[in-house]
C-alpha positions in Angstrom: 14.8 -18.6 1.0 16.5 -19.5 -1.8 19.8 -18.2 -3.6 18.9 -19.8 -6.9 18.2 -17.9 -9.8 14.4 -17.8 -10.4 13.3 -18.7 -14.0 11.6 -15.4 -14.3 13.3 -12.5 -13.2 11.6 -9.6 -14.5 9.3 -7.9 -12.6 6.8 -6.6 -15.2 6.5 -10.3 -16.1 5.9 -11.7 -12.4 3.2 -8.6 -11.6 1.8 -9.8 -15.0 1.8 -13.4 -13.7 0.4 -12.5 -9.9 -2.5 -10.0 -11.6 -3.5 -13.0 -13.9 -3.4 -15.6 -10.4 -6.0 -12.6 -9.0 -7.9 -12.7 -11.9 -8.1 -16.5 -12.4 -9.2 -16.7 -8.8 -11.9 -14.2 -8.4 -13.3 -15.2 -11.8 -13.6 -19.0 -10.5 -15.0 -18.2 -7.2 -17.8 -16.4 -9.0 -17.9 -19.4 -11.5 -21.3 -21.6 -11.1 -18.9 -24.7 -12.3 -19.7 -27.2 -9.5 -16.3 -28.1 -8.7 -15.4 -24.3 -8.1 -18.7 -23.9 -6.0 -17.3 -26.8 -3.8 -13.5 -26.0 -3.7 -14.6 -22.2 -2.6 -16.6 -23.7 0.1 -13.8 -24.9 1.5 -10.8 -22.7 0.2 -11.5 -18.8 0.5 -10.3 -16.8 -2.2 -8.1 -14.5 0.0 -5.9 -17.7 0.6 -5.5 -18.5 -2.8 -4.4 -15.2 -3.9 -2.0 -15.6 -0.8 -1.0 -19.2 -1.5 -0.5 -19.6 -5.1 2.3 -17.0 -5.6 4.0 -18.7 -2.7 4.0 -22.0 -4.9 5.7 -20.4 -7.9 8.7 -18.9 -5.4 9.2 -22.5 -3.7 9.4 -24.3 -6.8 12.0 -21.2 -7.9 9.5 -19.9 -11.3 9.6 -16.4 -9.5 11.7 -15.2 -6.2 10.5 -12.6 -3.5 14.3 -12.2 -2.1 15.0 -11.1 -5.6 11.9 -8.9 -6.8 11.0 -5.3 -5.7 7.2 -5.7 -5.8 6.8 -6.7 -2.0 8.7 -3.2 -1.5 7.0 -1.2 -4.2 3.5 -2.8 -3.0 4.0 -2.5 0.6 5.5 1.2 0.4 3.0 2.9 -1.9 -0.1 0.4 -2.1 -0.8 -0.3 1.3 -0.7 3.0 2.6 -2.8 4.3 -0.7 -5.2 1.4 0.5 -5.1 2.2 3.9 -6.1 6.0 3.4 -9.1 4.5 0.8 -10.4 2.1 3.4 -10.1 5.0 6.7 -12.6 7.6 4.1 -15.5 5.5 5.3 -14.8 5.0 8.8 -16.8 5.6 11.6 -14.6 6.0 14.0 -17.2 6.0 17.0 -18.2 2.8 16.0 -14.8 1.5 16.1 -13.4 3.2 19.3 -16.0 0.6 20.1 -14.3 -2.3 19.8 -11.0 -1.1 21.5 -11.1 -3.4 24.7 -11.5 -6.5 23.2 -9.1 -5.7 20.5 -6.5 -4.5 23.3 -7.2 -7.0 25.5 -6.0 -9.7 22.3 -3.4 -8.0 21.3 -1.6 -7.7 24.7 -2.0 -11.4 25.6 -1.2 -12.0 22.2 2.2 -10.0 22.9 2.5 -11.9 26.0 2.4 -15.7 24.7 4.9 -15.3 21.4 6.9 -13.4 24.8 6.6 -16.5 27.0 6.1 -18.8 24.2 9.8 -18.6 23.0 11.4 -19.7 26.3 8.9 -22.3 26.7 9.5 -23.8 22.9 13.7 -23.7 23.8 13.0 -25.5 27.4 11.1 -28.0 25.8 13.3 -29.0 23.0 15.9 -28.9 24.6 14.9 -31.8 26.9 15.4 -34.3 23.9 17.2 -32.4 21.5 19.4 -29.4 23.3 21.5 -29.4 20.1 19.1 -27.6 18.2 18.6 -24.5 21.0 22.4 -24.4 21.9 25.4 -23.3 20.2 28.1 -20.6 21.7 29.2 -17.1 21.5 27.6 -15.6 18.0 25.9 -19.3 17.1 23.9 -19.6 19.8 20.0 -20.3 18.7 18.6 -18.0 21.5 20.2 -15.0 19.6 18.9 -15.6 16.4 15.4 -16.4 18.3 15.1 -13.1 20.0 15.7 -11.5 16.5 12.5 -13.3 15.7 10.4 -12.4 18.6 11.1 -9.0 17.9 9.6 -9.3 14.1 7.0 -11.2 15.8 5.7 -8.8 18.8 6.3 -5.9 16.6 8.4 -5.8 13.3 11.1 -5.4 10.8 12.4 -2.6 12.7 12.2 -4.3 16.3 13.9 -7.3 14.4 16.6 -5.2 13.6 17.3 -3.8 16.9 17.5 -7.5 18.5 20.3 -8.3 15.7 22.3 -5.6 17.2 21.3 -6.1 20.6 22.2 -9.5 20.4 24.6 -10.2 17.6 23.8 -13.9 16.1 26.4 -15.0 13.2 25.0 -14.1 9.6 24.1 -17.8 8.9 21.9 -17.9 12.2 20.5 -14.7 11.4 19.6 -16.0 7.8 18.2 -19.5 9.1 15.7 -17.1 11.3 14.6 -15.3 8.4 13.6 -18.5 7.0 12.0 -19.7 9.9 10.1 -16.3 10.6 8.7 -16.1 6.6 7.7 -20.1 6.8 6.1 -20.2 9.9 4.0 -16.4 9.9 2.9 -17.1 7.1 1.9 -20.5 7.8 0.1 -19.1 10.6 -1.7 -16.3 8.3 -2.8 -18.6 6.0 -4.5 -20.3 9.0 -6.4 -17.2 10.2 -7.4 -16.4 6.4 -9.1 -20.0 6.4 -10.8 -19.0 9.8 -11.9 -15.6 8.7 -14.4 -17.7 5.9 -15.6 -19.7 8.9 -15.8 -16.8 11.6 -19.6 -17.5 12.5 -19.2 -21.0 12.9 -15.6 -20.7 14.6 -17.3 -17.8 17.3 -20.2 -20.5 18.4 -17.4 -22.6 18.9 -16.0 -20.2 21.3 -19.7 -18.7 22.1 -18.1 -15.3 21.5 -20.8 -12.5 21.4 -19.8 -11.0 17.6 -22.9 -8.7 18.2 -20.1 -5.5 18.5 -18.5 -6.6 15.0 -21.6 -7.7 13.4 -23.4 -4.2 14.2 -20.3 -2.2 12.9 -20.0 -4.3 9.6 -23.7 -3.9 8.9 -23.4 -0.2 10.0 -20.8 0.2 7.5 -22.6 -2.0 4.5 -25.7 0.5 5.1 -23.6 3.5 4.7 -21.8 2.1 1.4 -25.2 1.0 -0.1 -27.1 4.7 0.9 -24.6 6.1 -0.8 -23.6 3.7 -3.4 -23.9 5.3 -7.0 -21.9 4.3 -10.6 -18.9 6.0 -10.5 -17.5 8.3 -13.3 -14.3 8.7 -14.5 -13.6 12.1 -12.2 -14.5 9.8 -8.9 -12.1 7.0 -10.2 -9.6 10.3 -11.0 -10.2 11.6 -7.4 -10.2 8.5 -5.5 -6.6 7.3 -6.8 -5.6 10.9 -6.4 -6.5 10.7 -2.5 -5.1 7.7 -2.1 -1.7 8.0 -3.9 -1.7 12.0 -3.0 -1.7 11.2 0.7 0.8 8.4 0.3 3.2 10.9 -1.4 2.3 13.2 1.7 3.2 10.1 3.6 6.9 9.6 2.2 7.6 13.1 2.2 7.0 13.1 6.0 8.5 10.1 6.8 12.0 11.2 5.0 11.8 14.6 6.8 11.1 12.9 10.2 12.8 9.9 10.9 16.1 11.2 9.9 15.5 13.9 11.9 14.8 12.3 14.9 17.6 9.6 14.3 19.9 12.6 14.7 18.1 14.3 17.5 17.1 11.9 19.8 18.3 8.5 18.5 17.4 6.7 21.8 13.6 7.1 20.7 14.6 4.2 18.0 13.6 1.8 20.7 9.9 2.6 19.8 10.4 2.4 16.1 10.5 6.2 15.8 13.7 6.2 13.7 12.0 3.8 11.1 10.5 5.0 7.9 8.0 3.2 7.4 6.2 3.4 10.8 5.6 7.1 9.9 4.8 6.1 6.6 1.6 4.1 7.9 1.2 6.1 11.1 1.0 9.8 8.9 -0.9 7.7 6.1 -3.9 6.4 8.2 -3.7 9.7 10.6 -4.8 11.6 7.3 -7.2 9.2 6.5 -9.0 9.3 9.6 -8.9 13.1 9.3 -10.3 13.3 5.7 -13.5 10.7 7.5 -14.6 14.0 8.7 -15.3 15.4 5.9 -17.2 15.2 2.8 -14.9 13.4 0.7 -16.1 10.3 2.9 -19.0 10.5 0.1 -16.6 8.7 -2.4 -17.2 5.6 -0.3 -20.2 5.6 -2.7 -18.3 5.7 -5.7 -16.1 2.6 -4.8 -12.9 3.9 -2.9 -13.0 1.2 -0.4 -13.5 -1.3 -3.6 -10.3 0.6 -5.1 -8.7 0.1 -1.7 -9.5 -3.6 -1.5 -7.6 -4.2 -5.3 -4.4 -2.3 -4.1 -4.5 -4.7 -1.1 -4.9 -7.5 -3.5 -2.4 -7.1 -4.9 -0.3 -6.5 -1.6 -1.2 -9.7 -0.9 -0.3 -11.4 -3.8 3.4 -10.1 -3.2 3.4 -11.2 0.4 2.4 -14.7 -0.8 5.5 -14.7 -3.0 8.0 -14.2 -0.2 7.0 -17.4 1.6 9.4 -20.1 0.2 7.5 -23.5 1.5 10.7 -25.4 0.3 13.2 -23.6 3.2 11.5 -25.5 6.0 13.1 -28.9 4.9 16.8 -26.5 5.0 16.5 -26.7 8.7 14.4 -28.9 10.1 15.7 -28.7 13.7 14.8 -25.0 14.3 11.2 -25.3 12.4 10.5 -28.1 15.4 11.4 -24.7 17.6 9.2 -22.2 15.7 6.8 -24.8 15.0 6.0 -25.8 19.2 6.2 -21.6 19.6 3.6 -20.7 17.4 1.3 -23.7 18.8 1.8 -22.1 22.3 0.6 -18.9 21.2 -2.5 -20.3 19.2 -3.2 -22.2 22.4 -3.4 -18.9 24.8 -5.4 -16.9 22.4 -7.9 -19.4 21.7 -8.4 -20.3 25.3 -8.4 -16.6 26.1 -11.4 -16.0 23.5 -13.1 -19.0 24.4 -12.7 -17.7 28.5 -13.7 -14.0 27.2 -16.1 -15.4 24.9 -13.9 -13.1 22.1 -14.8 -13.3 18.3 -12.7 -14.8 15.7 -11.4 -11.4 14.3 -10.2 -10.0 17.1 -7.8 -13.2 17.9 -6.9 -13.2 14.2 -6.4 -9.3 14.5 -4.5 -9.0 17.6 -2.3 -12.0 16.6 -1.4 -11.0 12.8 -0.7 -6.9 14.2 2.1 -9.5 16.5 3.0 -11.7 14.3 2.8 -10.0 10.8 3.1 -6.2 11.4 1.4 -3.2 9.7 1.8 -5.0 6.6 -0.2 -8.2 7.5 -2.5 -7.3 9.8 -5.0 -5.5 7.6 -5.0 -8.1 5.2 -6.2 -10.4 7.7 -8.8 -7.6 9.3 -9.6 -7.0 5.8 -10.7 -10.8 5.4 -13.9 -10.3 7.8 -14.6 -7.0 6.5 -12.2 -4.5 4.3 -13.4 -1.2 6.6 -12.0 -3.6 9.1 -8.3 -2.8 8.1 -7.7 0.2 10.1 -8.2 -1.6 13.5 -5.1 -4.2 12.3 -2.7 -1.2 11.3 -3.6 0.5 14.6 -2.6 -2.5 16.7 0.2 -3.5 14.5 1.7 0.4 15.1 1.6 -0.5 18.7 3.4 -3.4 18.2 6.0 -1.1 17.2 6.5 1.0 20.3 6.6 -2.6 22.4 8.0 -5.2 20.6 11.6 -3.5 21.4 11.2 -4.7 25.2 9.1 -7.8 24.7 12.0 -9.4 22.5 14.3 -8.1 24.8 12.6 -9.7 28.0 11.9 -12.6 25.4 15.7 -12.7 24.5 16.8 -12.7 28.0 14.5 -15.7 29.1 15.4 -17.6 26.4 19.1 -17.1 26.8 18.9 -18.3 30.7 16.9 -21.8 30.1 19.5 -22.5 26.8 21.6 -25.4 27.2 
């Protein structure tokens, strides 16, 4: 990322500028202007909302490092989103889908967990001064800070810096590699998500169990569908931002509480805000499914849901800085050969298990990107989807502590 000064530095400008980017996009992909039509058969939407605020950060107009919306969107409009999108769900129907979507996730846990040691061995055979380095400078350290943001998240991440203890300039250069190439890698599975029937008869993956659920759920939302009024707009922001308030609330009584009292449960993300911030968040959501305020399905809440996402996605965009990969070079070539290996077990996994699309681009974003990314891409096939990322993200959680450990360990022993 960069330390420069961005040009625009105020926040209620740069929401202004990444509302207007939303707006310009969803008005052109609607637009019958031929050259739109053709571009939007080729670029989905969702990746331009995710892309073009990533443009303005690397060529330093606006900074993600240096803005709050990323926090502010991530803390109160993804769990308000996440409760809006759980109203509708059936969650028969997606208890459903559980084996495939476990079966992804773990071998998706297992190749970034493998994949690291592999990536160091192999550059090291022609260039071992990128993986080596000594005492607090040595690559593997900062690399096993990055597998544990990449099997489960921020929190994990953090755990492997004290675990390990890589210098502050290591630690920075793997920020930059982990934002570059994660989101690289998302804006991959966002392009795949627009060309998911095509990309499962590739893989002759049986999509029957995700097809029926998304028509299920389309059925439901048109039986009920109606015009909304302003009391169901009133009500449906009031669920959504009432239960993330509910959401805080717990999460600053609990994890405080439980980082005094039983501190060693930190290794499964316990101690960590904002897992209880998404777990208590999509807990209540599920809960309220059961009862008759699932109704406001028909009045738009998942629709509500899908702008607050938006928008979520909009400030993710803007912390990818496409200009840091030329800052070090050497250690992209690293995350760059890692991320290959894990595309290549998944897709040979799905193609062997005849798996659909989402649940490769599922169970790989909950690894790679976290409760935060994961629904966005689940939201891409269908935006009832989103729960089933947040869920497998969560577990990333309680894991990715010992994956990045085991991860840290391997890579450490086949250093130079």
């Amino acid at each position: 990322m960069t330390d420069q000064v961005p040009l625009i530095t105020n926040d209620a400008v740069v929401l202004g500028l990444l509302m207007s980017i939303l707006g310009l996009v969803f008005w052109s992909s609607e637009s019958k202007i031929p050259f739109f039509t053709k571009f939007y058969n080729i670029f989905p939407p969702i990746l331009l909302c995710y892309f073009l605020p990533g443009v303005l950060n690397s060529i330093g107009l606006i900074s993600g490092a240096n803005s709050s919306l990323y926090t502010i969107s991530s803390r109160y409009l993804l769990p308000a989103s996440l409760v809006l999108f759980t109203l509708s769900l059936d969650l028969k129907e997606i208890w459903k889908l559980r084996k495939k979507a476990g079966a992804m996730f773990i071998v998706s846990s297992i190749s970034i967990m493998l994949g690291g040691p592999v990536a160091v061995f192999l550059v090291s055979l022609f260039a071992p001064e990128i993986v080596g380095g000594t005492g607090p400078d040595a690559v593997w350290r900062g690399l096993a800070t990055v597998a544990g943001t990449w099997i489960g998240g921020g929190p994990n991440q953090v755990a492997m810096f004290e675990l390990f203890k890589p210098s502050a300039d290591l630690f920075s250069a793997m920020v930059a590699l982990d934002v570059v190439i994660s989101y690289i890698w998302m804006a991959l599975l966002l392009f795949g998500a627009s060309r998911s029937v095509k990309i499962d008869s590739l893989l002759k993956a049986d999509s029957k169990s995700v097809t029926e659920i998304k028509d299920k759920i389309e059925k439901y939302q048109l039986g009920i569908m109606r015009i909304p009024t302003m009391q169901d707009i009133i009500v449906i922001l009031a669920i959504g931002f009432g239960v993330t308030g509910l959401a805080h609330f717990g999460a600053d009584n609990i994890a405080p509480w439980i980082t005094v009292h039983a501190p060693y449960l930190s290794k499964f993300s316990l101690t960590s805000g904002f897992f209880w911030i998404i777990i208590i968040a999509t807990t209540v959501g599920m809960f309220l499914s059961f009862t008759r305020l699932r109704r406001l399905e028909g009045a738009g809440a998942s629709r509500i849901g899908s702008v607050l996402l938006y928008v979520l996605i909009a400030t993710i965009g803007m912390q990818m800085n496409i200009m840091a990969v030329f800052n070090n070079p050497g250690i992209l070539v690293v995350g760059l050969i890692w991320i290959s290996i894990h595309a290549l077990v998944v897709i040979i996994f799905a193609k062997l298990t005849k798996t659909p699309l989402f649940f490769l681009a599922v169970g790989s974003m909950a690894n790679i990107g976290g409760p935060a990314s994961a629904p966005v891409v689940a939201s891409a096939f269908h935006p009832s989807l989103a729960p089933i990322g947040v869920l497998l993200a969560v577990f990333g959680y309680v894991i990715g502590t010992y994956g990045a450990y085991v991860c840290g360990l391997l890579m450490q022993a086949v250093s130079p």
